[in-house]
C-alpha positions in Angstrom: -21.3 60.2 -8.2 -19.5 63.6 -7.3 -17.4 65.2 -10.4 -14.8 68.0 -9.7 -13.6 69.6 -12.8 -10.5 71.7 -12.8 -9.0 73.3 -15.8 -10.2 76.7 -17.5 -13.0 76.8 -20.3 -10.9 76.0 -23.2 -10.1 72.5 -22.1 -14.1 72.0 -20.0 -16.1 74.4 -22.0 -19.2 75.0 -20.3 -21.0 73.2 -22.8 -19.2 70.0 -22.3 -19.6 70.4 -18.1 -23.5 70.6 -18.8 -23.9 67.4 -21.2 -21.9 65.3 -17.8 -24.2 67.1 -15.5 -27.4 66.1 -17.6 -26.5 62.7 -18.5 -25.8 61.1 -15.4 -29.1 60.8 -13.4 -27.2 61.2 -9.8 -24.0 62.8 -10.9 -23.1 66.0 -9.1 -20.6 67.9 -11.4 -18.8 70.9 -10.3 -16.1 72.7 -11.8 -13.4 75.5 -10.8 -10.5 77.5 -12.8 -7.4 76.7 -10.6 -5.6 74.6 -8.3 -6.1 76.7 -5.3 -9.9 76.5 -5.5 -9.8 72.8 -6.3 -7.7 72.2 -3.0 -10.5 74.1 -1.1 -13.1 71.9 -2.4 -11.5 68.5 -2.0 -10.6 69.4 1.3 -13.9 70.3 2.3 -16.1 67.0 1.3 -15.9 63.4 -0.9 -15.4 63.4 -4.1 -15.4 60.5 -6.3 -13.5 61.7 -9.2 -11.6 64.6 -10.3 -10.7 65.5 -13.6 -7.6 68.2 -13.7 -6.7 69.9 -17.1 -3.2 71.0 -18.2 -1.7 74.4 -17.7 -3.3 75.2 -14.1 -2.8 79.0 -13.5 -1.1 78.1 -10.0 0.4 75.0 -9.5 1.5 72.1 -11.6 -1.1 69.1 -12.3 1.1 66.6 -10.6 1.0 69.0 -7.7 -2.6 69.4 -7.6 -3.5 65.1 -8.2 -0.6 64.6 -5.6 -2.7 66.4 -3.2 -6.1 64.7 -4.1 -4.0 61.1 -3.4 -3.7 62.3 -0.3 -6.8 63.7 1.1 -9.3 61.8 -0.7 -7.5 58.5 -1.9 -10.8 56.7 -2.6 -11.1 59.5 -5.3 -10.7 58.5 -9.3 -7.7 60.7 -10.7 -8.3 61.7 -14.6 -5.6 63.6 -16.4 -6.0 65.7 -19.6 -2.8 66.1 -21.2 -2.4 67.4 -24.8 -3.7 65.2 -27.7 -1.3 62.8 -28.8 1.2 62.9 -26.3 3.0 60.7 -23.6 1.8 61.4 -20.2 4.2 63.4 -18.4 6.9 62.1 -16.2 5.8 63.9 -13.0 2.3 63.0 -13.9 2.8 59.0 -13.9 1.9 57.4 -11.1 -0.4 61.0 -9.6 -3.4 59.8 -12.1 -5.5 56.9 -13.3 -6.7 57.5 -16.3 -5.4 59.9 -18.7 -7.1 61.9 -21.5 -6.1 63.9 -25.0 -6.9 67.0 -25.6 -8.7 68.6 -27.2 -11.1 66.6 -25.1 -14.2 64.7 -26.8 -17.1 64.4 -25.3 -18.1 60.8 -26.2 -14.2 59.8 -24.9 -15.1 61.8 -21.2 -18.4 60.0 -20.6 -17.2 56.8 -21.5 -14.5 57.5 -18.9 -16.5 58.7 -16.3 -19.2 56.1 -17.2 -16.3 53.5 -16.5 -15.6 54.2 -13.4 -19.0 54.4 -12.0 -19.4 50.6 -12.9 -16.2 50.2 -11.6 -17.6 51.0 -8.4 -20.5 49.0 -8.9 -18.7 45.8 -9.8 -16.3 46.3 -6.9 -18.2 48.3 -4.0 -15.6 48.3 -1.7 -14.5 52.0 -0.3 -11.7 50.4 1.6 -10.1 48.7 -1.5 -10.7 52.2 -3.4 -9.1 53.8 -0.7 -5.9 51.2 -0.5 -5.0 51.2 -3.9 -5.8 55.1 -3.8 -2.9 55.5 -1.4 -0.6 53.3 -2.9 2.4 55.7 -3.8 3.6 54.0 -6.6 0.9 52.8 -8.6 1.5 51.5 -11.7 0.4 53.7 -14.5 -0.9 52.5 -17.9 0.6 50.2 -20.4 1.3 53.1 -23.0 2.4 51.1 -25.5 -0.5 48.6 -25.7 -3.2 51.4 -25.5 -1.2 53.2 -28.3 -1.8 49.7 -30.0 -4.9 49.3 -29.4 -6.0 52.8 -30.5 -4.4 52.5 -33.5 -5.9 48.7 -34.5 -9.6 50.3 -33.4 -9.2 53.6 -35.5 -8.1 52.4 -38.5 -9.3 49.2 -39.9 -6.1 48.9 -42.5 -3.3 49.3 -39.6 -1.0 47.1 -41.4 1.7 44.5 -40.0 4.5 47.4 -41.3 2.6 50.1 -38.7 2.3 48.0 -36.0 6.1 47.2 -35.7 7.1 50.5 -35.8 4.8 51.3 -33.4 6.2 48.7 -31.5 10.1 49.4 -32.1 9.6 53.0 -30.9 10.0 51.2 -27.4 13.2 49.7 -27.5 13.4 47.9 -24.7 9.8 46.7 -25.0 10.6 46.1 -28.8 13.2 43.7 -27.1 11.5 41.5 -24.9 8.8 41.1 -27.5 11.4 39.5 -29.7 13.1 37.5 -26.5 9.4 35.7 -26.3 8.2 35.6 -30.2 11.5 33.6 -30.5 10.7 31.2 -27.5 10.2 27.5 -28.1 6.6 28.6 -26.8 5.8 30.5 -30.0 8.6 29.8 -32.6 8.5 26.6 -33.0 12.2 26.5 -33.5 11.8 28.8 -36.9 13.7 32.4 -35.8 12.0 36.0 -35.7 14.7 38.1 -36.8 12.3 41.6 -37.0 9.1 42.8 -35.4 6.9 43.1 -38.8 8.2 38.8 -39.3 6.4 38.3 -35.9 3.1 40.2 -36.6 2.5 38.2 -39.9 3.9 35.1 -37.7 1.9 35.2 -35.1 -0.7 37.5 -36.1 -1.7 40.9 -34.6 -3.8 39.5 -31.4 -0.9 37.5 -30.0 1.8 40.2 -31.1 -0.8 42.7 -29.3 -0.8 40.4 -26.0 3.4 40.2 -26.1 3.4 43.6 -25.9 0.9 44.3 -22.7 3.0 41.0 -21.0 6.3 42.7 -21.7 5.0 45.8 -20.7 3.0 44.7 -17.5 5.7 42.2 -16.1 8.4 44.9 -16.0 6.6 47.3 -14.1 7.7 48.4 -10.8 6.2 46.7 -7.9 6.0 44.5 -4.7 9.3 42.8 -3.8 9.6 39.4 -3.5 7.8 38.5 -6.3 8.8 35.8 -8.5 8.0 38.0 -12.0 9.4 35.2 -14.6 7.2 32.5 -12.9 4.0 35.0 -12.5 4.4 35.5 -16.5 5.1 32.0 -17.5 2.0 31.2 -15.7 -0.3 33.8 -17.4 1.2 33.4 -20.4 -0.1 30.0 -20.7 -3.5 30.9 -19.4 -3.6 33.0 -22.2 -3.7 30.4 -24.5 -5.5 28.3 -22.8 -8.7 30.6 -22.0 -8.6 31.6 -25.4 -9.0 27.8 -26.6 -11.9 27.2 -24.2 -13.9 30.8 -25.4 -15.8 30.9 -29.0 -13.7 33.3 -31.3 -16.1 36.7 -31.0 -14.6 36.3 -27.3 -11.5 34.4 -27.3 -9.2 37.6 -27.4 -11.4 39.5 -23.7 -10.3 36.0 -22.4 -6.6 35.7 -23.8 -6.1 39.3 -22.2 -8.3 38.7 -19.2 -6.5 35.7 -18.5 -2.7 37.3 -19.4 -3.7 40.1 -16.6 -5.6 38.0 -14.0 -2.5 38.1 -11.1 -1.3 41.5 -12.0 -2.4 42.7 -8.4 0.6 40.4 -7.6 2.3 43.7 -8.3 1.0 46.2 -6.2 2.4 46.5 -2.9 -0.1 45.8 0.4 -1.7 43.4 -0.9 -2.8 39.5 -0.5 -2.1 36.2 -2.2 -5.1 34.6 -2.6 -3.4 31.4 -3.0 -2.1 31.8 0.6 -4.2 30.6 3.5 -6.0 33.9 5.0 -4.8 34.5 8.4 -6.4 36.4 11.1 -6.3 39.7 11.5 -4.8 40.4 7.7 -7.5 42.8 6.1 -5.3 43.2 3.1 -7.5 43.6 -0.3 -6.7 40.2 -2.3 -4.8 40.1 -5.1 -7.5 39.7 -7.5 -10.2 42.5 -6.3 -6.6 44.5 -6.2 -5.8 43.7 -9.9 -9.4 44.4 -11.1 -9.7 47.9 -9.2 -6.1 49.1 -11.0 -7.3 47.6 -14.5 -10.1 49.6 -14.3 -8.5 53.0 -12.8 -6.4 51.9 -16.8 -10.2 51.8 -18.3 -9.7 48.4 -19.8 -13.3 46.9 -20.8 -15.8 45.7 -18.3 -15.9 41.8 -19.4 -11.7 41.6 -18.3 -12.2 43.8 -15.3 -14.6 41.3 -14.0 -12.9 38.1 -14.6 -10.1 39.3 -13.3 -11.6 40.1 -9.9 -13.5 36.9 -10.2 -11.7 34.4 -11.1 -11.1 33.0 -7.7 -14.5 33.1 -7.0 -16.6 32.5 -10.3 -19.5 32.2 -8.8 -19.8 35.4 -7.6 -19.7 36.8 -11.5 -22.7 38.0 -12.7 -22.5 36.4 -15.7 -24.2 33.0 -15.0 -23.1 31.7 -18.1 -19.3 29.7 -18.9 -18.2 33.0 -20.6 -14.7 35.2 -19.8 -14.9 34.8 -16.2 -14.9 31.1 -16.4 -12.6 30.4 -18.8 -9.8 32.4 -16.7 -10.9 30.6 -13.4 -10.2 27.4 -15.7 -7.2 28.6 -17.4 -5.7 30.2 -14.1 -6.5 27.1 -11.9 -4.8 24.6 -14.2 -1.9 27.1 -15.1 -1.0 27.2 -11.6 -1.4 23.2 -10.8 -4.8 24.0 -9.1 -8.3 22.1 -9.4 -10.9 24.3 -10.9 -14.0 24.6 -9.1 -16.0 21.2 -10.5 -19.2 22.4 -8.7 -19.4 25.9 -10.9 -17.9 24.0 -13.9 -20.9 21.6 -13.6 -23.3 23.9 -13.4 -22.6 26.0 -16.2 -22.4 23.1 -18.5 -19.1 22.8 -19.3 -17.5 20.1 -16.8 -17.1 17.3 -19.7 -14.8 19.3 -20.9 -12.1 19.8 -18.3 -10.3 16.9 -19.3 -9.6 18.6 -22.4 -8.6 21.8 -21.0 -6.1 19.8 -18.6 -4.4 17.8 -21.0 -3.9 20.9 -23.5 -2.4 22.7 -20.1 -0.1 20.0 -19.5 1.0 20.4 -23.3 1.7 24.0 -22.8 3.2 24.0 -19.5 6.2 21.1 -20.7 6.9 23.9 -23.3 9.7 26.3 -22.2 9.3 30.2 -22.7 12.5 31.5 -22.3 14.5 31.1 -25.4 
């Protein structure tokens, strides 16, 4: 894998662009001061991820990211921005992933380490290169991963932290509340306040409300029915997450909440629709997979998500994640899962189970 680094040494000490270098047995890591330089080199050959610090001496970041979209769109964009920050405006959309400063070493190799299996799991340079160019890509949920830091980082976040974590995004604060107080999750008793509906519902589900209301009000592909696309993952949410043991009911709750989110990106294919010559479209779930990844969301959603059409071409052999949203997907949407992979990973008995808890779910209205 080819690594450009461009920032000066007191964001990539030289130290830190040694450790990449030796730890990756066929990474090539370069690195350069400026943007000028950096546009010479991207210019000149591949590169499969670039890394751009804050404070370039000649151009803006955004300039510099806006370029590599456009010469090498297959290439992995990673932002630094300063610690604890919101990524900047012009910067939303130009980059993938995006990283505090100052910059830890075990947070960059995980990142880096990310999107190497990314391409493993999804070895497809024309998809890369698709989603690469697409102008408007959605960036990351910033709320949820604020959520998530916090919950993994401290052990005794409490219901108290959470909502105002929560409430600092008004109109995200809002449209949790709109679907804590739905028939679908009330039942009929009213949340008045965002701390009633963590100790309600519990931080997992509070935790998924958020990334639906953040995800389903994103900007993206028109035409698309976005109350019907989050009533349907909302209940294959619940219903993966009744079909997976507890140590992995919440990767399949999420999994399953994002499975259609390629829906959203623009140039891309239904996989529900009959493929018709001549469309080389990516799919919708390949699509999805490759932006939740570019997000760095873990491996085990990533790859239900991009196979949950097919579940057989998982590498998990087992009725694990990808399974249960290929299940929970299937019946969310009216469809018949696939009896043959069901069968073979053991599970098959069950479907009559999963369907009539589908049917319960589905007669229940979301909307309040």
């Amino acid at each position: 894998m080819r690594i450009l680094f461009v920032g000066d040494e007191a964001v990539f000490p030289a130290s830190l662009v040694e450790l990449v270098s030796e730890l990756g047995a066929d990474w090539t890591v370069e690195s350069c001061a400026d943007g000028g330089t950096a546009m010479a080199r991207v210019s000149a050959s591949p590169l499969d991820v670039v890394v751009v610090g804050p404070g370039l001496p000649d151009m803006p970041a955004a300039t510099l990211l806006g370029q590599v979209r456009t010469l090498r769109a297959e290439a992995s964009r990673v932002a630094v921005i300063d610690g604890g920050q919101t990524p900047p405006t012009r910067i939303i959309g130009m980059a993938h992933r995006f990283l505090p400063t100052p910059l830890a070493p075990e947070l960059l190799l995980e990142a880096i380490g990310s999107l190497e299996e990314l391409r493993d799991l999804l070895g497809n340079p024309l998809l890369r290169e698709r989603i690469g160019r697409v102008e408007q890509l959605p960036s990351p949920p910033q709320l949820y991963l604020r959520l998530m830091n916090a919950l993994e980082t401290d052990e005794h976040t409490s219901a108290t932290d959470i909502a105002r974590l929560v409430s600092g995004d008004p109109a995200i604060a809002a449209k949790v509340l709109q679907l804590c107080n739905s028939a679908y999750f009330s039942n009929g008793r009213t949340i008045t306040d965002l701390r009633a509906a963590v100790t309600r519902l519990g931080i997992a589900t509070l935790r998924d409300l958020v990334l639906a209301s953040e995800v389903f009000s994103l900007p993206g592909a028109a035409g698309v029915d976005r109350s019907a696309l989050q009533q349907r993952a909302l209940v294959a949410s619940r219903l993966a997450k009744r079909m997976l043991p507890e140590s992995s009911a919440e990767l399949g709750a999420t999994a399953a909440l994002l499975a259609d989110i390629g829906l959203l990106l623009p140039g891309v294919r239904d996989e529900r629709q009959p493929l018709v010559d001549g469309d080389d479209r990516p799919g919708h779930a390949e699509a999805g997979a490759y932006l939740l990844g570019l997000w760095g969301l873990p491996m085990p959603i990533i790859e239900a998500v991009a196979f949950h059409r097919a579940p057989s071409r998982s590498s998990t052999r087992s009725f694990w994640v990808t399974g249960a949203v290929h299940v929970a997907m299937a019946l969310a949407a009216g469809e018949e899962p696939d009896e043959a992979y069901l069968s073979r990973t053991g599970v098959l008995s069950r479907l009559g189970d999963w369907r009539d808890y589908a049917e319960s779910l589905s007669a229940t209205p979301m909307a309040a």
